[in-house]
C-alpha positions as CSV (number, residue, x, y, z in Angstrom):
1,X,-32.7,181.0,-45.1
2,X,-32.4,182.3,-48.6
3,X,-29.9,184.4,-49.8
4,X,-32.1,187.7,-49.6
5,X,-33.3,187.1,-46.3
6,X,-29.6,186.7,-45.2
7,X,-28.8,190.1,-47.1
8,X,-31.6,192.0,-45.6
9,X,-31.2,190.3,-42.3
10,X,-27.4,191.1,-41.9
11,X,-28.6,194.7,-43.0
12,X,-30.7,194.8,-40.0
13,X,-28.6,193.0,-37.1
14,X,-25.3,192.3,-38.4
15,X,-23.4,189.2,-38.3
16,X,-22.0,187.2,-40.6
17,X,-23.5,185.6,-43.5
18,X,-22.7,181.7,-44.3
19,X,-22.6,180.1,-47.6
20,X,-22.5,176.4,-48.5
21,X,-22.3,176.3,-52.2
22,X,-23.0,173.3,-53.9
23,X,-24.0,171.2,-56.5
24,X,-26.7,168.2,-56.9
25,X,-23.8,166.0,-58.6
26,X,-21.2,166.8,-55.9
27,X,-20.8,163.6,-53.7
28,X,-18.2,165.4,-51.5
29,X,-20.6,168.1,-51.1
30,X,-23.5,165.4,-50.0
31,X,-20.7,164.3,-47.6
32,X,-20.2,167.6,-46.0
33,X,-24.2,168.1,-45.7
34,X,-24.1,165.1,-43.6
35,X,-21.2,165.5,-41.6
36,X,-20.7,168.5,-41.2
37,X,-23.9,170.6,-41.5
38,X,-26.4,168.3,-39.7
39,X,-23.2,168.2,-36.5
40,X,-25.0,169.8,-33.5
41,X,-22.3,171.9,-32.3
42,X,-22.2,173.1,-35.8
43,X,-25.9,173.9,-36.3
44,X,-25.9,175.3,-33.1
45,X,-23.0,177.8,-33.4
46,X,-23.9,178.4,-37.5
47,X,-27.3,179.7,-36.4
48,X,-26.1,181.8,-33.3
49,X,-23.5,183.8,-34.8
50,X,-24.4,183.6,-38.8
51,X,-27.1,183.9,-41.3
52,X,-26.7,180.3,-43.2
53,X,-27.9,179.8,-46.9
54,X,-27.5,176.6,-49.4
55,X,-26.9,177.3,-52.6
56,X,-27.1,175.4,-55.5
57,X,-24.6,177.1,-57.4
58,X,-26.2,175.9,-60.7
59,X,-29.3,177.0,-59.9
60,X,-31.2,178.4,-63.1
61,X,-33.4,181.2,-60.4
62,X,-31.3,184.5,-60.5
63,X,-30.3,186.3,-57.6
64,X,-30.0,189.8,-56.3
65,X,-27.0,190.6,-53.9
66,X,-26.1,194.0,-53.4
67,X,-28.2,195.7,-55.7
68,X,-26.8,193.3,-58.4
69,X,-28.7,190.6,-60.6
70,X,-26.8,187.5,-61.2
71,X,-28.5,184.9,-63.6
72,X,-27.7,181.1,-64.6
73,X,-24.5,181.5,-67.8
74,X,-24.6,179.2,-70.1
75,X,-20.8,179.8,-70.8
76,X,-20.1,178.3,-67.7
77,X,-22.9,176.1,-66.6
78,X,-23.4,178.0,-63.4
79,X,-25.3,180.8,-61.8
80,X,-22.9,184.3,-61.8
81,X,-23.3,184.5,-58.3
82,X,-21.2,181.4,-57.6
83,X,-19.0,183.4,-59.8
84,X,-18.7,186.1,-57.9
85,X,-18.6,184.7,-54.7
86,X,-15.8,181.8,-55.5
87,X,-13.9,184.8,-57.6
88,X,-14.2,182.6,-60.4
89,X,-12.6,179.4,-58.6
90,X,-15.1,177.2,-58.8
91,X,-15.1,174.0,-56.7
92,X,-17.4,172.4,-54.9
93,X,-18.5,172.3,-51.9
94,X,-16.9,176.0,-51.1
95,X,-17.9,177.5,-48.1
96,X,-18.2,181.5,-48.6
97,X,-18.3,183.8,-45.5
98,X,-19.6,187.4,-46.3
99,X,-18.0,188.6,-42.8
100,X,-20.5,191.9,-43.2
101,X,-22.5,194.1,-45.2
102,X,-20.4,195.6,-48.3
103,X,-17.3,193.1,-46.7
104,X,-16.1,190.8,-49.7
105,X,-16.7,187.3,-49.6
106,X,-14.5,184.5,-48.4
107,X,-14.2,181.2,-50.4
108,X,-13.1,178.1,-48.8
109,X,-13.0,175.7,-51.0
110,X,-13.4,172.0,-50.0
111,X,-14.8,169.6,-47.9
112,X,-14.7,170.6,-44.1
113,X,-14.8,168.4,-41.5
114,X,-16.7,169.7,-38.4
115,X,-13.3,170.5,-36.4
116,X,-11.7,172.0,-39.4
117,X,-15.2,174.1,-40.5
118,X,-15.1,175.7,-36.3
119,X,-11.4,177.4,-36.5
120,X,-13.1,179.5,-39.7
121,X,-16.8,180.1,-38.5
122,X,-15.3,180.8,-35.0
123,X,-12.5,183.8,-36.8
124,X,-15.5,185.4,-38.4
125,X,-18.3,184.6,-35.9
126,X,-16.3,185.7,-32.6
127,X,-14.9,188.8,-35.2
128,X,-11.4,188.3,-34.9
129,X,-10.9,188.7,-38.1
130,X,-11.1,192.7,-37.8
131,X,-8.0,192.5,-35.1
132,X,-6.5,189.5,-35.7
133,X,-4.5,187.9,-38.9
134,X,-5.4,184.4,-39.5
135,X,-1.8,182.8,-38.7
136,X,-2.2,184.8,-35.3
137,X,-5.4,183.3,-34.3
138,X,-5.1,179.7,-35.9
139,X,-2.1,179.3,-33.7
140,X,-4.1,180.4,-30.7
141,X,-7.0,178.3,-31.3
142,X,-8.2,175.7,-29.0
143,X,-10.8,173.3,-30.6
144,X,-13.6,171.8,-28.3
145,X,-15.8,170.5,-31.3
C-alpha cells in the first residue's frame, strides 16, 4: 500500500498505519525485509490490524500527508517526509507507527527482529497505547511469535 492509500484508508476505517522506512543502500534494512517483514505471523498480524507502507526515504517522488507536500531536500539527501516522521533522527531501517489520524508518529529506529517488532505492533495494534504506558504493558507482555 502507498502512503496515500494508507492516509485515506485510516481516514475511512481506522487503525493504525505502519511505516518501514528505508533506504536502497541499507544492508540492515535488507536484513529486516527478509526477516522480519516476509515472517508469517508478522504479515499476518501487520495486515490485520495496520495499514503497511515501504518507504524509500530517499525517494525523489513527493508526498502528501495531512494536507502537507513533502519533496526530496537536497540539504539532506532525503525526502522531508522521512524528516518529519523520524523527527529529524534519521536512521535506517526505522519503523514509524502513526497510531491514528492527526496522532503523531512513532519512530523506532533499528533493526527489529520478528519477536522484538510484535511487543510494538501488538501496543498499537491491540490499542493499549490509549490506556496503557509502555513500561506497564512491556512487562505484561507474553510473546507467542
Amino acid at each position: 500500500m502507498n502512503l496515500r492509500d494508507a492516509e485515506i484508508a485510516s481516514q475511512q476505517s481506522p487503525r493504525p498505519v505502519i511505516i518501514d522506512l528505508y533506504t536502497d543502500w541499507c544492508g540492515w534494512c535488507k536484513v529486516m525485509d527478509k526477516r522480519t517483514y516476509r515472517n508469517a505471523k508478522v504479515v499476518r498480524y501487520l495486515n490485520e490490524k495496520f495499514y503497511p507502507v515501504k518507504l524509500d526515504a530517499e525517494s525523489k517522488s513527493s508526498f502528501t500527508w495531512q494536507g502537507r507536500q513533502y519533496a526530496f531536500s537536497t540539504r539532506y539527501k532525503t525526502n522531508e517526509i522521512a524528516l518529519y516522521f523520524t523527527g529529524g533522527q534519521l536512521s535506517y531501517p526505522t519503523t514509524v507507527i502513526i497510531p491514528g489520524p492527526g496522532e503523531a508518529p512513532q519512530a523506532i529506529p533499528g533493526y527489529l527482529s520478528p519477536k522484538e517488532l510484535e511487543l510494538i505492533v501488538k501496543y498499537y495494534g491491540e490499542g493499549a497505547y490509549k490506556t496503557t504506558t509502555f513500561p506497564e504493558f512491556r512487562h505484561r507482555f507474553k510473546s507467542n511469535w
